[in-house]
C-alpha positions as CSV (number, residue, x, y, z in Angstrom):
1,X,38.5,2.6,-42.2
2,X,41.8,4.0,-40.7
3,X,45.1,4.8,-42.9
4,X,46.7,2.1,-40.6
5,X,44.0,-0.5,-41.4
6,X,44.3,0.4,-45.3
7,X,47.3,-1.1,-46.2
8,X,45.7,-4.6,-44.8
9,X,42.2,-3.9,-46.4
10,X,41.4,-5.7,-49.9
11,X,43.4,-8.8,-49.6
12,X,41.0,-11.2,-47.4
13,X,40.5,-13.5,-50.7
14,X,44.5,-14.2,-51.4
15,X,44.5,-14.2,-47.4
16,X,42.1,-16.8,-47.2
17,X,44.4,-19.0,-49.6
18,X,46.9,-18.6,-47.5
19,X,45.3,-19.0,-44.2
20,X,46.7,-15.6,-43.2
21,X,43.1,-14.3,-42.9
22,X,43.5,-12.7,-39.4
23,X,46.8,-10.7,-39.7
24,X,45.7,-8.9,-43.3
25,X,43.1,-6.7,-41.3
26,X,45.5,-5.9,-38.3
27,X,47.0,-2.2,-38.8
28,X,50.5,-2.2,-40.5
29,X,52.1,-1.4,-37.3
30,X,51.0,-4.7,-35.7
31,X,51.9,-6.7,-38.3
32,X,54.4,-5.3,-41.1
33,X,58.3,-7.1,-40.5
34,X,60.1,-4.1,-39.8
35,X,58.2,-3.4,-36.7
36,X,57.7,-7.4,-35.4
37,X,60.3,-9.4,-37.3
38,X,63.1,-11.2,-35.2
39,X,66.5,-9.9,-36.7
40,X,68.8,-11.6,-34.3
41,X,66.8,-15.0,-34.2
42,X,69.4,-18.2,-34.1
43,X,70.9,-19.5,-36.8
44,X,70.7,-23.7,-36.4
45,X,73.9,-26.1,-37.6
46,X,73.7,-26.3,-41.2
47,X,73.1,-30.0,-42.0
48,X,74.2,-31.9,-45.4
49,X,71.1,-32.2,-46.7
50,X,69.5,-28.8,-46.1
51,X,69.2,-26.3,-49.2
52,X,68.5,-23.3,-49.5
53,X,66.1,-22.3,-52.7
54,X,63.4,-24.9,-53.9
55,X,64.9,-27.2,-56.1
56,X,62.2,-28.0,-58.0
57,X,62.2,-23.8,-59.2
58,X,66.0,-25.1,-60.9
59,X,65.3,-27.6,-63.4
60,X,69.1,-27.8,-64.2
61,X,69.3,-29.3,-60.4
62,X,67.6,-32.8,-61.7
63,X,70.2,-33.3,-64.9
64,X,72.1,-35.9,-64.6
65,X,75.6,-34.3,-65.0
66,X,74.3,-32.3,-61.7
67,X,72.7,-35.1,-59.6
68,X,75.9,-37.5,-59.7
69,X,78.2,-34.9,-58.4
70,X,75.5,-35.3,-55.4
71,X,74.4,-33.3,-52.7
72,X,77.1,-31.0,-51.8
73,X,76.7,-29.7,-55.8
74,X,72.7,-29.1,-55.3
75,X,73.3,-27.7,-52.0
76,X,76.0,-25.0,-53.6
77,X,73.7,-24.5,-56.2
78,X,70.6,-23.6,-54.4
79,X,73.0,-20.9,-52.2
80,X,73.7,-19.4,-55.9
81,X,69.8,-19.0,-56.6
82,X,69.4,-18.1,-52.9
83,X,72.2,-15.2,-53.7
84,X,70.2,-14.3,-57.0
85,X,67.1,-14.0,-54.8
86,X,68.8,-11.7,-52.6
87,X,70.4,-9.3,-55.4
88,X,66.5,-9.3,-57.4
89,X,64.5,-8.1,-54.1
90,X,67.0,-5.3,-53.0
91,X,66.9,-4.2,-57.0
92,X,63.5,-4.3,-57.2
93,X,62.4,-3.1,-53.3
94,X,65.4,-0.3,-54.2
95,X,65.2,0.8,-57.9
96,X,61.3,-0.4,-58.7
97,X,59.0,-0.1,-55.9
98,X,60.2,2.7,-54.1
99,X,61.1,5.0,-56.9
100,X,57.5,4.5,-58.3
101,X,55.8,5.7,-54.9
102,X,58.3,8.8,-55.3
103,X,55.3,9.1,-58.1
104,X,52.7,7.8,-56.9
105,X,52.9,10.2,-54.0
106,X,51.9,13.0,-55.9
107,X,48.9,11.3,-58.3
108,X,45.9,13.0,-57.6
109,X,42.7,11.2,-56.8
110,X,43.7,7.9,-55.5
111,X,41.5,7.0,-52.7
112,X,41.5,3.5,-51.9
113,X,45.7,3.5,-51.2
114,X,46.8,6.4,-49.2
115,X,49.5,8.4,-48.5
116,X,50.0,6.6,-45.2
117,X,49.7,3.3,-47.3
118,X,52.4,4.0,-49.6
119,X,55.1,5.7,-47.3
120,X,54.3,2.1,-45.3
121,X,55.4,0.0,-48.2
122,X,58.3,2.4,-48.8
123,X,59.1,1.3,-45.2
124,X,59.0,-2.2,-45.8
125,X,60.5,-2.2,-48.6
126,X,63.7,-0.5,-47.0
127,X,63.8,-2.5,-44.1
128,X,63.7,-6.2,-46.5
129,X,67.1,-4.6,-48.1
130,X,68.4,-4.1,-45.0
131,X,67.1,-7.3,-43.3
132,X,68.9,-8.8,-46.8
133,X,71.9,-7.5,-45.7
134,X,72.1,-8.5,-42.2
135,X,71.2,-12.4,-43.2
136,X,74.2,-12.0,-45.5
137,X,76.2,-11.5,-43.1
138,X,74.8,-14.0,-40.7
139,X,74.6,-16.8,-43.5
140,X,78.4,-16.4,-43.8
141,X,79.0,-17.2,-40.4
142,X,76.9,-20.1,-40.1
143,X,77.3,-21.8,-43.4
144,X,80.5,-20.2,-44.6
145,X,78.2,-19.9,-48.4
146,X,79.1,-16.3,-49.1
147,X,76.1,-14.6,-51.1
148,X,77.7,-12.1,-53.2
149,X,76.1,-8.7,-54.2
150,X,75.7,-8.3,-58.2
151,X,73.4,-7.0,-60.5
152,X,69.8,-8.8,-61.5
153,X,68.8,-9.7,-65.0
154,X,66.2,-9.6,-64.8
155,X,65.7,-5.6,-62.9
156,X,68.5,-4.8,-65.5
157,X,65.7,-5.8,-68.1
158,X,63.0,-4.1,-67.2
159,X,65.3,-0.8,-65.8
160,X,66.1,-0.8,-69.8
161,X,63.0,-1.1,-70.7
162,X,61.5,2.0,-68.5
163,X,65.0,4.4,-69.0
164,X,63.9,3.6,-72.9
165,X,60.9,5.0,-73.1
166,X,60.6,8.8,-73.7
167,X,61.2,11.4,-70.9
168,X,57.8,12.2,-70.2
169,X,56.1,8.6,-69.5
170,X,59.2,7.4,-67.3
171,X,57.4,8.0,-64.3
172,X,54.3,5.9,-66.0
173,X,56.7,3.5,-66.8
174,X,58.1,2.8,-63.3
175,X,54.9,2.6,-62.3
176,X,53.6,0.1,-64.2
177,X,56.7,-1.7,-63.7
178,X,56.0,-1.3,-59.8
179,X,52.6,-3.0,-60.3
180,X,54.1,-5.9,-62.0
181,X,56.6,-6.5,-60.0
182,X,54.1,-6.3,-56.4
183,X,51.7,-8.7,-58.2
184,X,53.7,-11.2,-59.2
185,X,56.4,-11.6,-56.4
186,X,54.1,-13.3,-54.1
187,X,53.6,-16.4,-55.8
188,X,57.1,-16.6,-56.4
189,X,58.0,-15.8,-52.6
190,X,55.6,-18.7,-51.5
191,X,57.0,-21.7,-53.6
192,X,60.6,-20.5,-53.1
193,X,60.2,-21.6,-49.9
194,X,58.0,-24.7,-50.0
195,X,60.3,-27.8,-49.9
196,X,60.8,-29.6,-46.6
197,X,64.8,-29.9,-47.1
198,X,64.7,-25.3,-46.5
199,X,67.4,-24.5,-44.5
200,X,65.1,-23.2,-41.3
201,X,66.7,-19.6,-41.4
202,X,66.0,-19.3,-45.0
203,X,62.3,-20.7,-44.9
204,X,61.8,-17.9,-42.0
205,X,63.1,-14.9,-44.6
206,X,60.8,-16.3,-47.4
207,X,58.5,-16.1,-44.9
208,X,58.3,-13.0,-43.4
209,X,59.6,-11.2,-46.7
210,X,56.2,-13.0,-48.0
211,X,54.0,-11.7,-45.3
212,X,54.9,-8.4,-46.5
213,X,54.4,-8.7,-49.7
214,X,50.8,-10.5,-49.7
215,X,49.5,-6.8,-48.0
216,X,51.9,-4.8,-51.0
217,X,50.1,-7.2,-53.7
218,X,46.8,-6.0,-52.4
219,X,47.6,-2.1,-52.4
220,X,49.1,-2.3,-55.9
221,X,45.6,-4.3,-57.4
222,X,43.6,-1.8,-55.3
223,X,45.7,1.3,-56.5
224,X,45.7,0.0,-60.4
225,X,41.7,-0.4,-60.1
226,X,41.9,3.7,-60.1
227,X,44.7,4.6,-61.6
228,X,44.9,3.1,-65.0
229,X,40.8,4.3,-66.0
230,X,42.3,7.7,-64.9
231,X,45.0,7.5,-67.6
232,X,44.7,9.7,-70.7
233,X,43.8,7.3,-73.8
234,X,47.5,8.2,-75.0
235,X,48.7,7.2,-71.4
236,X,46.7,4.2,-71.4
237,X,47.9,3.0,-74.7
238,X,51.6,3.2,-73.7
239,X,51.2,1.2,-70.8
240,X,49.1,-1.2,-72.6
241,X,51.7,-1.5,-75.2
242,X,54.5,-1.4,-72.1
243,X,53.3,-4.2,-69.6
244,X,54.0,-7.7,-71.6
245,X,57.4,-6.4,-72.7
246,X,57.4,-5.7,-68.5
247,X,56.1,-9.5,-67.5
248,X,58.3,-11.0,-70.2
249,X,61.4,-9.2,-69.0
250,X,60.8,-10.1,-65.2
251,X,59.9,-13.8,-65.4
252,X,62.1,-15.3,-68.0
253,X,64.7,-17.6,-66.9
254,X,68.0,-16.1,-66.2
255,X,69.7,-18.7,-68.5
256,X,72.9,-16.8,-68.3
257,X,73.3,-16.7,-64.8
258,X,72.6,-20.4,-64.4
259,X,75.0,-21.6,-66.7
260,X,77.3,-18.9,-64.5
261,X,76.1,-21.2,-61.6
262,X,76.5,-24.7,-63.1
263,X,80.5,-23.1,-64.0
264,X,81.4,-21.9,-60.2
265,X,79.5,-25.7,-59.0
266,X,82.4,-27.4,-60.7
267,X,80.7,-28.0,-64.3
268,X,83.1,-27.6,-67.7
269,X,81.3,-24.8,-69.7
270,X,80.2,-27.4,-72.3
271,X,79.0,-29.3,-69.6
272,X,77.1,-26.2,-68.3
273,X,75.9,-25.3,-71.8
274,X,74.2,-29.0,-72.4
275,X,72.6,-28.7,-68.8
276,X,70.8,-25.7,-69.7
277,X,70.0,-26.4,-73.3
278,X,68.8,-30.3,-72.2
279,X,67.4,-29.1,-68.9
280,X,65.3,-26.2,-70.1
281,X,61.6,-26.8,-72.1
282,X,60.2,-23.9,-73.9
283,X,56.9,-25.0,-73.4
284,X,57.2,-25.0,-69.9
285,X,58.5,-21.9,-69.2
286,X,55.8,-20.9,-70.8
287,X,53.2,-22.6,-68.6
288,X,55.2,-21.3,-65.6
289,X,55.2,-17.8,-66.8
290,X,52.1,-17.8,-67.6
291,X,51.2,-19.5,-64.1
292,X,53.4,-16.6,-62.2
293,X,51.4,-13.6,-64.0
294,X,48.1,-14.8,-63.4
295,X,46.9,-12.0,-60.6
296,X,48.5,-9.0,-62.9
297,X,47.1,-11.1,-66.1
298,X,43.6,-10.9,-64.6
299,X,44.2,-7.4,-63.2
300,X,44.6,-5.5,-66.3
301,X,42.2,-8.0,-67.8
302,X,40.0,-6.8,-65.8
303,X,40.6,-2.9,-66.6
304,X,39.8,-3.6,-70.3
305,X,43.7,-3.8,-71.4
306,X,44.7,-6.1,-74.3
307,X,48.3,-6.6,-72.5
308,X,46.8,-10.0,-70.9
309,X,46.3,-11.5,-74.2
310,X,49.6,-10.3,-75.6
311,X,51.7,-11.4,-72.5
312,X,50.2,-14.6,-73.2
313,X,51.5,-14.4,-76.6
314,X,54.8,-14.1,-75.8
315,X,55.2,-16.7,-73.0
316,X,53.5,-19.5,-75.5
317,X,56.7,-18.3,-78.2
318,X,59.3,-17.9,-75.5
319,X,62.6,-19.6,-76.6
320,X,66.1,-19.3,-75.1
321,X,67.7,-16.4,-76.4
């Protein structure tokens, strides 16, 4: 099998799910965004009823304070988790992903995820940034919603988590936070966009961000599969002990930056505060963070690490902070 057809290879059972079957065993050149994806394609009217995240991903949207200040509220609401979207992937893609290749480049004895494979995903992952940045722009001039550039939470999390470890497993770190992030973003890519009301332009960057990211989900399983049995016991341990703190970090809610949201929608803080605290059920985030780690959960399952079992743990006691 060529380097070009490598990237594609391993991912014909999530493929099959998605009924993308054909286009994961087409080489990256044929099928990766940056050398196929329309960046000037039209940008439609935006109509009252469109939004632009899925609503049903922001339990606070359904509260009553929210739903009787109507649409125009849920709309400007879904632009806000549309703009935290936006500010995750380029932090991620940016200060995750590509500064774990930097490593991965030089670990010795991978076979199954190339040189060519990574340096393709460090591609990718450049061009979504920038992609990011041109829909910005456009968004603006179509729906005059301005999607601001801030920090992530949730990357500020698991950064903290990675620059706290000592010097010497860093790079381990990053890596491991790499694998996390490429196994779970898929999922979360997918029901993003699955709600009829999308705004078309939006459903289309889901889309073709998602595309992407099915082929990176694949590399990272393939490249874990050899590189955690070649960790050193002491190595292996650390990022054992390293990934649930890593899944907890990247999948629970935001709760400050949606009470930030309800406030700039036109909620009183108090109001905002009882959204959140009457909107938001433990248990359920629990469910759902469970549901979003299942491919890294089974992954490192798998590969005879206890970190499945703890991560569990943790979602099942996860209470607002």
């Amino acid at each position: 099998m060529s380097d070009q057809h490598r990237l594609s290879g391993g991912a014909g059972h999530a493929a099959r799910r998605n009924g993308t079957h054909d286009s994961v065993h087409k080489p990256w050149r044929e099928v990766a965004a940056v050398t196929r994806c329309e960046t000037e394609a039209p940008f439609p009217p935006l109509q009252s009823d469109h939004v632009f995240f899925n609503v049903s991903l922001m339990p606070y949207a359904a509260h009553p304070l929210v739903c009787e200040r109507g649409q125009a509220m849920r709309q400007r609401l879904s632009a806000l988790r549309l703009e935290d979207y936006l500010n995750k992937t380029e932090r991620v893609e940016l200060h995750i992903v590509n500064r774990a290749i930097e490593h991965m480049l030089d670990i010795p004895g991978i076979v199954s995820v190339s040189r060519d494979d990574l340096l393709a995903i460090y591609t990718d992952e450049g061009f979504h940034t920038w992609m990011m940045e041109r829909f910005r722009r456009r968004f603006l001039s179509v729906t005059r919603y301005a999607l601001a550039q801030r920090p992530s939470l949730s990357v500020v999390r698991v950064l903290a988590l990675c620059e706290a470890v000592p010097a010497t497993y860093r790079g381990l770190a990053i890596v491991a936070a790499a694998s996390v992030t490429e196994t779970l973003i898929t999922s979360t890519l997918r029901q993003a966009g699955a709600c009829d009301e999308i705004y078309p332009p939006v459903r289309t960057l889901f889309a073709e961000h998602g595309a992407d990211e099915m082929r990176h989900q694949a590399a990272f399983v393939r490249f874990a599969n050899e590189w955690v049995p070649s960790l050193s016991t002491k190595e292996r341990e650390f990022v054992d002990e390293l990934l649930p703190e890593l899944m907890t970090a990247f999948l629970a809610p935001e709760l400050p930056a949606w009470r930030t949201h309800l406030c700039a929608a036109g909620l009183e803080a108090a109001a905002a505060d009882r959204v959140i605290r009457e909107s938001v059920d433990p248990l359920e985030v629990g469910v759902q963070m469970m549901e979003a780690a299942l491919v890294p959960r089974r992954l490192f399952e798998r590969l005879g690490m206890s970190c499945a079992e703890r991560f569990a743990q943790r979602a099942s006691r996860w209470r607002p902070p």
